[in-house]
Backbone as numpy.savetxt, mean C-alpha at the origin, in Angstrom:
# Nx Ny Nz CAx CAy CAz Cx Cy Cz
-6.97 -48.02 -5.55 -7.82 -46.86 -5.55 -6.91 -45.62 -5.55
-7.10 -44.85 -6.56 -6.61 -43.89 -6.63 -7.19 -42.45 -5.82
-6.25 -41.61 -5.07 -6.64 -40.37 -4.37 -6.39 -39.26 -5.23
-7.37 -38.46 -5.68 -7.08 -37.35 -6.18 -7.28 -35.88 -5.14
-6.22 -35.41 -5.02 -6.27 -33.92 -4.22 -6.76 -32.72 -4.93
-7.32 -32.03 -5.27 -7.87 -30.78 -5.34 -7.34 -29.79 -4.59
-6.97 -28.37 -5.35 -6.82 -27.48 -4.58 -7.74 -26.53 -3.94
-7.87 -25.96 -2.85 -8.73 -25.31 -2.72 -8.42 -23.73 -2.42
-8.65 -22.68 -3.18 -7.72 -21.90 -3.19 -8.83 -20.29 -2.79
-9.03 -19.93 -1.53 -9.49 -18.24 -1.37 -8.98 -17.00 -1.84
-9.46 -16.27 -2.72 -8.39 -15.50 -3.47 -9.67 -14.19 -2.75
-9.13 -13.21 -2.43 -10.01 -12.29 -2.43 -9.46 -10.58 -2.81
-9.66 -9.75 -2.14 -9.08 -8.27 -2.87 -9.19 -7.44 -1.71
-8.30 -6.56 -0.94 -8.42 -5.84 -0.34 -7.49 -4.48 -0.76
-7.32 -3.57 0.18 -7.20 -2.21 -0.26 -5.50 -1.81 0.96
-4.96 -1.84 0.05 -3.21 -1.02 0.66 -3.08 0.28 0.49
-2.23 0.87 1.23 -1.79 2.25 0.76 -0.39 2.26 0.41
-0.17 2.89 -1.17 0.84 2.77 -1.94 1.96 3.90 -1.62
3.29 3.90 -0.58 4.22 4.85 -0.52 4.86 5.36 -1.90
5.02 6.15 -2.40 5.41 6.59 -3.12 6.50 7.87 -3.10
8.07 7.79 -3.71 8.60 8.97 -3.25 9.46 9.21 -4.77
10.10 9.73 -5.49 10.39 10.02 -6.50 11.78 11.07 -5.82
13.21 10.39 -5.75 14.01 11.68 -5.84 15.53 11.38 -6.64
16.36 12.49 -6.49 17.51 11.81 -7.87 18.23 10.95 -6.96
18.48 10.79 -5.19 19.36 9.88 -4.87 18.86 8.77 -4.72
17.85 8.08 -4.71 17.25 6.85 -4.37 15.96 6.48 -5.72
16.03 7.38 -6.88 15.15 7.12 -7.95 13.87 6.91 -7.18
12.89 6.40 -8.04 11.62 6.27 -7.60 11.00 4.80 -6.99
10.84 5.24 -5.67 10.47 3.88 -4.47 9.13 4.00 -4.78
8.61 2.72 -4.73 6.85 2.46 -4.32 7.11 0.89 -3.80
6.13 1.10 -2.52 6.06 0.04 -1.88 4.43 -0.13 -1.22
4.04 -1.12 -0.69 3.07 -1.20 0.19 3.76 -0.85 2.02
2.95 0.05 2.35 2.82 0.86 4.26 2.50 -0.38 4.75
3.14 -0.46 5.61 3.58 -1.83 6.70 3.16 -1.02 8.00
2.48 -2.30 8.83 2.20 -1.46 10.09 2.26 -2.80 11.18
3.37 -2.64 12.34 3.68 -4.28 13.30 3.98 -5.18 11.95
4.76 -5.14 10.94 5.56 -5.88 10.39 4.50 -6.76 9.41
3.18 -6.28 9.15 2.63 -6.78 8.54 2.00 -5.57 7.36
1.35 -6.00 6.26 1.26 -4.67 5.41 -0.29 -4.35 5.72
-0.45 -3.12 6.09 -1.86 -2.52 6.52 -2.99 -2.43 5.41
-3.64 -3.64 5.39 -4.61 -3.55 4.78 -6.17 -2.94 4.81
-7.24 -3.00 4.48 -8.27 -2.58 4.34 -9.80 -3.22 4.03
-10.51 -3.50 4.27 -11.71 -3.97 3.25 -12.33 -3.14 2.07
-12.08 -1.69 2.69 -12.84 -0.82 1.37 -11.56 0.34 0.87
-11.53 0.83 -0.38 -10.80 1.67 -0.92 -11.37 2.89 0.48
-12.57 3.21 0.57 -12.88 4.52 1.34 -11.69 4.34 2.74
-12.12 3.81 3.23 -11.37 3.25 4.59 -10.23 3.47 4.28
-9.28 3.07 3.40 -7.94 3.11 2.92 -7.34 4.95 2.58
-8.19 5.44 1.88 -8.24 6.59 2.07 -8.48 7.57 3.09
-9.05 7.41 4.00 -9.06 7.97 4.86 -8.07 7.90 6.22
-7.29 6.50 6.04 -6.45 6.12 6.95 -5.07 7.41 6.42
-5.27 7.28 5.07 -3.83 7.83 4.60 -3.79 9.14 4.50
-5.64 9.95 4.59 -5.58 11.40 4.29 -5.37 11.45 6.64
-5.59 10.59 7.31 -5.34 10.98 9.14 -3.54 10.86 9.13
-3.32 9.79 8.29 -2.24 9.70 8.82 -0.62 10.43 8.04
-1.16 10.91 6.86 0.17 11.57 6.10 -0.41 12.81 5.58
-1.43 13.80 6.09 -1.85 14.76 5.70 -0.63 15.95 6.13
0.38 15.59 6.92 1.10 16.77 6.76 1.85 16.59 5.27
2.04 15.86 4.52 2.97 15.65 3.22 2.29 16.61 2.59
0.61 16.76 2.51 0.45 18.19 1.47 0.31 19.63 1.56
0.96 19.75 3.14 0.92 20.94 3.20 2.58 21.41 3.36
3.62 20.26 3.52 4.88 20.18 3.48 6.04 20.11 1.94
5.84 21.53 1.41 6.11 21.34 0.32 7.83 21.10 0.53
8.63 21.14 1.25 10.06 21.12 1.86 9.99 19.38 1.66
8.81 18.37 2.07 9.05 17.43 1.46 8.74 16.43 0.22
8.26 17.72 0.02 7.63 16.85 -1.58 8.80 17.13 -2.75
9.70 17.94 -2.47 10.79 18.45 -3.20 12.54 18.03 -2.65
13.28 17.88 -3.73 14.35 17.38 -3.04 15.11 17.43 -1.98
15.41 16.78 -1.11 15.98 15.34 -1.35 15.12 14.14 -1.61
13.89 14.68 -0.75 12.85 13.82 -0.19 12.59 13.38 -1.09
11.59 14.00 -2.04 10.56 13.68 -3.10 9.78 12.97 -2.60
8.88 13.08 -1.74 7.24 12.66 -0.92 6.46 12.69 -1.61
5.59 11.74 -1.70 4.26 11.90 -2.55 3.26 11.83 -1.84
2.03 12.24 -1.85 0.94 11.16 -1.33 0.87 9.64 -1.47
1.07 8.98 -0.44 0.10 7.55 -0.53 -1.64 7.53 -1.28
-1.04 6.55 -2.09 -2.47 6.54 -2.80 -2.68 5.30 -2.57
-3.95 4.47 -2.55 -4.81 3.37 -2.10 -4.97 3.13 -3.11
-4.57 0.88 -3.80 -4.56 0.46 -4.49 -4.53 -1.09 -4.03
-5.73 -1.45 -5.00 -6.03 -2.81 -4.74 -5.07 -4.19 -4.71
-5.00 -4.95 -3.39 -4.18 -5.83 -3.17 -4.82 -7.15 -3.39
-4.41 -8.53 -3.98 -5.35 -9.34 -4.27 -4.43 -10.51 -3.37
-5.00 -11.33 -2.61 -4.53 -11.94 -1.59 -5.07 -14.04 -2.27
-4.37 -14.62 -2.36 -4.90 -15.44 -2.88 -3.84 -16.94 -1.23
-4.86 -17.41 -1.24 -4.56 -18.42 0.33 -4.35 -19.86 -0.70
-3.57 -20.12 -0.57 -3.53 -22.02 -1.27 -3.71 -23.18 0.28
């Protein structure tokens, strides 16, 4: 008798906030915001946005870091797709 295994696989979609910094010594970084060593996710784009306009709202009024060395961007919120095997 033969056993056949099947995979069973949960794939679903949640919402990251995308660091973004653009400068001439380190070229242009984008990563996913990590928070306790895990990456801070979301269930809804809104939620995601709003985490990033509480938590990095000084970047748009800090034009000293949006310009070199720094090159700061806004975090923008972009869909993460999480798939479990």
């Amino acid at each position: 008798m033969e056993i056949f295994r099947t995979k069973i696989m949960n794939k679903t979609s949640l919402w990251g906030a995308l660091w973004r910094s653009d400068n001439m010594l380190d070229g242009k970084n984008r990563h996913l915001i990590y928070k306790d060593g895990l990456p801070h996710l979301f269930r809804t784009k809104k939620q995601c946005a709003a985490w990033i306009a509480q938590e990095f709202h000084y970047i748009r009024t800090r034009k000293d870091l949006r310009l070199e060395p720094h090159g700061w961007k806004m975090p923008i919120p972009i869909e993460v797709s999480i798939t479990i095997e």
